[in-house]
Backbone bond lengths (Angstrom), bond angles and torsions (degrees), N, CA, C in turn:
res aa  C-N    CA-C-N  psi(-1)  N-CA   C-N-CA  omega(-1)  CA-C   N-CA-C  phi
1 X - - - 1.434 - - 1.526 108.97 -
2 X 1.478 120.88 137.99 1.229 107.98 167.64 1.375 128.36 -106.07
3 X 1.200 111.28 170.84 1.479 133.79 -161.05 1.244 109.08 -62.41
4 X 1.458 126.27 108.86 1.668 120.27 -177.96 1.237 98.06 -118.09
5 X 1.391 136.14 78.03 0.988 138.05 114.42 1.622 143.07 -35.59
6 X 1.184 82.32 -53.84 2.108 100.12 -169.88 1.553 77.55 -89.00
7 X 1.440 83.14 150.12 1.532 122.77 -145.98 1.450 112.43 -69.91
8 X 2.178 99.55 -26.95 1.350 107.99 -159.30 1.700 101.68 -89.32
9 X 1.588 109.86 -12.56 1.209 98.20 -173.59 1.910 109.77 -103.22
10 X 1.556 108.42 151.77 1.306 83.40 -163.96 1.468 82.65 -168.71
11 X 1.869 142.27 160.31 0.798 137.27 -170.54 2.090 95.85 -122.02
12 X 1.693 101.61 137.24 1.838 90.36 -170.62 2.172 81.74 -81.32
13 X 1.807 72.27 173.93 1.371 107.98 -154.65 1.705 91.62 -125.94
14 X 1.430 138.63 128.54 1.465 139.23 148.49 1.295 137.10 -123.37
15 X 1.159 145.90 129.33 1.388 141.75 165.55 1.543 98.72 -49.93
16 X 1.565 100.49 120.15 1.264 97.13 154.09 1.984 118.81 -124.50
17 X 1.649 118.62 128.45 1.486 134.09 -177.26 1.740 89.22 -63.08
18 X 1.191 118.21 141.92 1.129 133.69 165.63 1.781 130.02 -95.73
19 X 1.845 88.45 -25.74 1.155 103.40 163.10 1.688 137.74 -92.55
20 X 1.427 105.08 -14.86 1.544 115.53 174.51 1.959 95.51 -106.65
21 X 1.544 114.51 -29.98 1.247 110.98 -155.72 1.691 140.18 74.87
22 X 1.444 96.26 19.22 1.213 120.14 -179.47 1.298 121.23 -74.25
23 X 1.575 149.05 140.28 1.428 139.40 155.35 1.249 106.36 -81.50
24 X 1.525 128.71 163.79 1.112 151.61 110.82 1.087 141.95 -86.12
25 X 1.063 140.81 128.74 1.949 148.10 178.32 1.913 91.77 -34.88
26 X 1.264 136.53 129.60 1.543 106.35 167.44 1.617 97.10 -140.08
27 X 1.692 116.84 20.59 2.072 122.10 163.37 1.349 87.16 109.58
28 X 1.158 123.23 -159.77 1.355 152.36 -139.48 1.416 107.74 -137.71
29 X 1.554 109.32 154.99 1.606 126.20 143.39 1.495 128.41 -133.42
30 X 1.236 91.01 144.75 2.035 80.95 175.62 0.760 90.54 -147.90
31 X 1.530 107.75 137.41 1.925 135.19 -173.15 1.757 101.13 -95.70
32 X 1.608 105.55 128.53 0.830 95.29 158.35 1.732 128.69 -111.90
33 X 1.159 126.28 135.57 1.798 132.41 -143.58 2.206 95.02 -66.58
34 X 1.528 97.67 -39.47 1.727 95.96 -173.49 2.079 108.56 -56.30
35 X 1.232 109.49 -40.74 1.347 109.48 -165.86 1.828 91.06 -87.10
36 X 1.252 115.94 -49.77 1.578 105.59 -177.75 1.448 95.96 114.80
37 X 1.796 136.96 0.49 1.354 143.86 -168.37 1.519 113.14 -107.35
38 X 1.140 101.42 172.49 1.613 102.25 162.78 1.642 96.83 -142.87
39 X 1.720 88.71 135.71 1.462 87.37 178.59 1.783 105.53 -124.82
40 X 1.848 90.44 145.71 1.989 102.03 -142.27 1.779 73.28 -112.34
41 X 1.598 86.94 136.59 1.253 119.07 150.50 1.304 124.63 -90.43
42 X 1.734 138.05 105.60 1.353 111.92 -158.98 1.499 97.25 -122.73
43 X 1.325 129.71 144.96 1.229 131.02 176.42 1.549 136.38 -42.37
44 X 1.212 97.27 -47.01 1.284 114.24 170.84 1.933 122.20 -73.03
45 X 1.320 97.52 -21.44 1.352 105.46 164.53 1.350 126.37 -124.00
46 X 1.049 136.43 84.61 2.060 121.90 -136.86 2.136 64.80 -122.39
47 X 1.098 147.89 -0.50 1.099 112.09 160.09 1.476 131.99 -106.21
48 X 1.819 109.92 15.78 1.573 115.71 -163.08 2.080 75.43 -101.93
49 X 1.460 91.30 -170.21 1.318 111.24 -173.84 1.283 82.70 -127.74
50 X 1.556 142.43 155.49 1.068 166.77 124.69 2.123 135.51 -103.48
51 X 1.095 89.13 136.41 1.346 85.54 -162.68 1.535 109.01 -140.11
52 X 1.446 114.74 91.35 1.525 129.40 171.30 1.523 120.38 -66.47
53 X 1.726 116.94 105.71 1.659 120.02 175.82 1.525 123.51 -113.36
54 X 1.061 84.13 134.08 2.371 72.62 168.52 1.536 105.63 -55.47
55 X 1.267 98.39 145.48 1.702 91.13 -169.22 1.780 71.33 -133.13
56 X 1.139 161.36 -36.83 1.572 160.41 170.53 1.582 127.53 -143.13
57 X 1.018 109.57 158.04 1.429 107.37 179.08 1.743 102.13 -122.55
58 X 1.405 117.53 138.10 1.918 105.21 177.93 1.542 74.98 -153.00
59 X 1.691 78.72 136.85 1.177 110.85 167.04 1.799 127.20 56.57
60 X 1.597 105.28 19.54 1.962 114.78 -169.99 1.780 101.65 104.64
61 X 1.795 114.56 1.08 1.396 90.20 -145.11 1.580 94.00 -121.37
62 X 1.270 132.83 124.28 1.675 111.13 -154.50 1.745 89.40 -111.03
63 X 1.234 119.16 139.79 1.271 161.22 173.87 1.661 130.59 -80.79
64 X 1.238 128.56 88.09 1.402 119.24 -160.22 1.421 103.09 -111.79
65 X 1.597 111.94 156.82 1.415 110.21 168.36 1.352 97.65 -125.60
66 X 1.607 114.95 151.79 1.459 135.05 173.83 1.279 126.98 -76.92
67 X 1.674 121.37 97.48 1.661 90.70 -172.10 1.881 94.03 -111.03
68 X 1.411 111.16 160.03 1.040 142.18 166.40 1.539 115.24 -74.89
69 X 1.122 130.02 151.35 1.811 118.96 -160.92 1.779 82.17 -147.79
70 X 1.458 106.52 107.46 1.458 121.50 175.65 1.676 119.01 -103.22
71 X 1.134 115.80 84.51 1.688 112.06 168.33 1.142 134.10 -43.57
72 X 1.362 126.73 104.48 1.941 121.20 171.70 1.526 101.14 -125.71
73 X 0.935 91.46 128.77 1.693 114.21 -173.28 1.465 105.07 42.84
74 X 1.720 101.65 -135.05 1.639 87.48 175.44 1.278 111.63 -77.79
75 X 1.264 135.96 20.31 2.201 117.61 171.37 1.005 79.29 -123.47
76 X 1.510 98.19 164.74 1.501 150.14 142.57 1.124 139.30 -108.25
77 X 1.164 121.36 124.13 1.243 132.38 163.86 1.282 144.06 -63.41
78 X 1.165 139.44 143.88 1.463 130.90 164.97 1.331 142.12 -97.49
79 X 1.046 146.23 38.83 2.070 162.53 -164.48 1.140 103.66 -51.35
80 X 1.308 121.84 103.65 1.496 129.53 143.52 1.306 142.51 -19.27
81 X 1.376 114.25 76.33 1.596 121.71 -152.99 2.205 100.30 -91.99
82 X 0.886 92.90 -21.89 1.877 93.02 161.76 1.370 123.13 146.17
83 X 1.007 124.78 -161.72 2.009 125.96 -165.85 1.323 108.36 -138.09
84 X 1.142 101.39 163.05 1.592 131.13 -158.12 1.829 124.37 -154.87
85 X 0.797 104.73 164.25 1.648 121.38 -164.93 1.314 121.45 -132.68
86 X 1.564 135.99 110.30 1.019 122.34 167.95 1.816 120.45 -64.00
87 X 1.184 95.15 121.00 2.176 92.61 157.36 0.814 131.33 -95.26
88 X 1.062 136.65 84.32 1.679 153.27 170.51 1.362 102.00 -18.41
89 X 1.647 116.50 -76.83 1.722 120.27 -172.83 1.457 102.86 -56.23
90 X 1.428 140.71 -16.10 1.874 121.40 169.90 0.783 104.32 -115.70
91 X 1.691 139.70 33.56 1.579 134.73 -139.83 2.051 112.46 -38.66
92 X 1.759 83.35 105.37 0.966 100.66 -160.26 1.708 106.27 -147.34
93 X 1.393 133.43 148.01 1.355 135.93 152.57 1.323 117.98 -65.88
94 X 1.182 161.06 130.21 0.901 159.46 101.60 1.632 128.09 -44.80
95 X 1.801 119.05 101.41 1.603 100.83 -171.99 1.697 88.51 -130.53
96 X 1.511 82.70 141.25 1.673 98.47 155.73 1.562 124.48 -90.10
97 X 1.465 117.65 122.17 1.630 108.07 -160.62 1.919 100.58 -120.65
98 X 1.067 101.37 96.61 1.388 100.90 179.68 1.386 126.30 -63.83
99 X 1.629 126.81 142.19 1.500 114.10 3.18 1.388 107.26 -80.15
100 X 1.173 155.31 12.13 1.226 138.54 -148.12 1.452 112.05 -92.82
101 X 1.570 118.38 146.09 1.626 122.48 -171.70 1.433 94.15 -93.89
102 X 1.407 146.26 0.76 1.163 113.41 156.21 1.630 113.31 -110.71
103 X 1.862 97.81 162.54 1.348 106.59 -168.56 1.116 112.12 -60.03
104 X 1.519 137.93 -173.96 1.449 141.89 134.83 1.228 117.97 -90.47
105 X 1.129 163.13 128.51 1.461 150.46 125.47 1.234 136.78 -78.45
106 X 1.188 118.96 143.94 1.286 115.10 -177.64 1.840 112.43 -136.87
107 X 1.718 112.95 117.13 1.051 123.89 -122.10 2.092 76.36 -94.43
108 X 1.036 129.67 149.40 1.433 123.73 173.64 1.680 87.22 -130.73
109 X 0.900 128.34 64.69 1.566 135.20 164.15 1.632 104.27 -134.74
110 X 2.005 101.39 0.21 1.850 73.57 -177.86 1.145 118.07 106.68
111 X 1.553 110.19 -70.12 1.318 118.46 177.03 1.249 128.89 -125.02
112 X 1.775 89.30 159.45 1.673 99.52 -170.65 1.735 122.36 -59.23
113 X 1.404 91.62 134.49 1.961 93.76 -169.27 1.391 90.56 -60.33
114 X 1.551 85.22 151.97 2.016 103.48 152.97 1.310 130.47 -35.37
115 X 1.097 106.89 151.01 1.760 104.30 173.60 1.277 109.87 29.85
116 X 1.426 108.47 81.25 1.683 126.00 171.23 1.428 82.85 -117.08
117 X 1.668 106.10 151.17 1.622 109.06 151.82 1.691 82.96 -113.88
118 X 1.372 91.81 -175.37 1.593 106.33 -171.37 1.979 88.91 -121.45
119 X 1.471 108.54 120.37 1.024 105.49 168.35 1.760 119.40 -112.67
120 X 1.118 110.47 153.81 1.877 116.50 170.55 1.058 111.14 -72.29
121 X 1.286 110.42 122.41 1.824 121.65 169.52 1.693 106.39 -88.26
């Protein structure tokens, strides 16, 4: 995997409805290789910090949890905002972000999925 640091490289990110099957535009991620994370810029929240990790691997199949990065004074914290699944066959993230009923994805092909509209946050 490479190093997304620099700014320009970055993997898109969409809400996807499970029940209509719809995308949404939902920001970016870019992994960086030193921490082993990817940290998601998401539209709807462009002021939290988010930070996607392998938290296990079973069976070939690696497993991430979502944490949320909360500032009080000078620390921060980290809160477990939800989990996710790599898919090999759409190479793709799959995250559940609580409470919300739609997924997150995060597309590692590069490019933006099909039938996205671009919505205003």
């Amino acid at each position: 995997m490479k190093n997304l640091n620099n700014k320009d490289e970055f993997y898109y990110m969409s809400w996807f409805c499970p029940q209509t099957g719809s995308r949404e535009i939902a920001g970016v991620a870019y992994y960086n290789e030193e921490s082993s994370d990817y940290r998601l810029i998401i539209n709807f929240f462009p002021e939290n910090n988010y930070f996607l990790k392998c938290s296990e691997v079973l069976d070939g199949v690696c497993h991430y949890k979502l944490l949320a990065v909360k500032q009080r004074g000078g620390a921060s914290s980290r809160f477990f905002q939800g989990n996710g699944v790599l898919n090999r066959g759409k190479n793709e993230i799959t995250i559940k972000v609580a409470p919300f009923s739609k997924l997150l994805i995060i597309n590692l092909n590069g490019q933006p999925a099909r039938n996205q509209k671009e919505i205003k946050a």
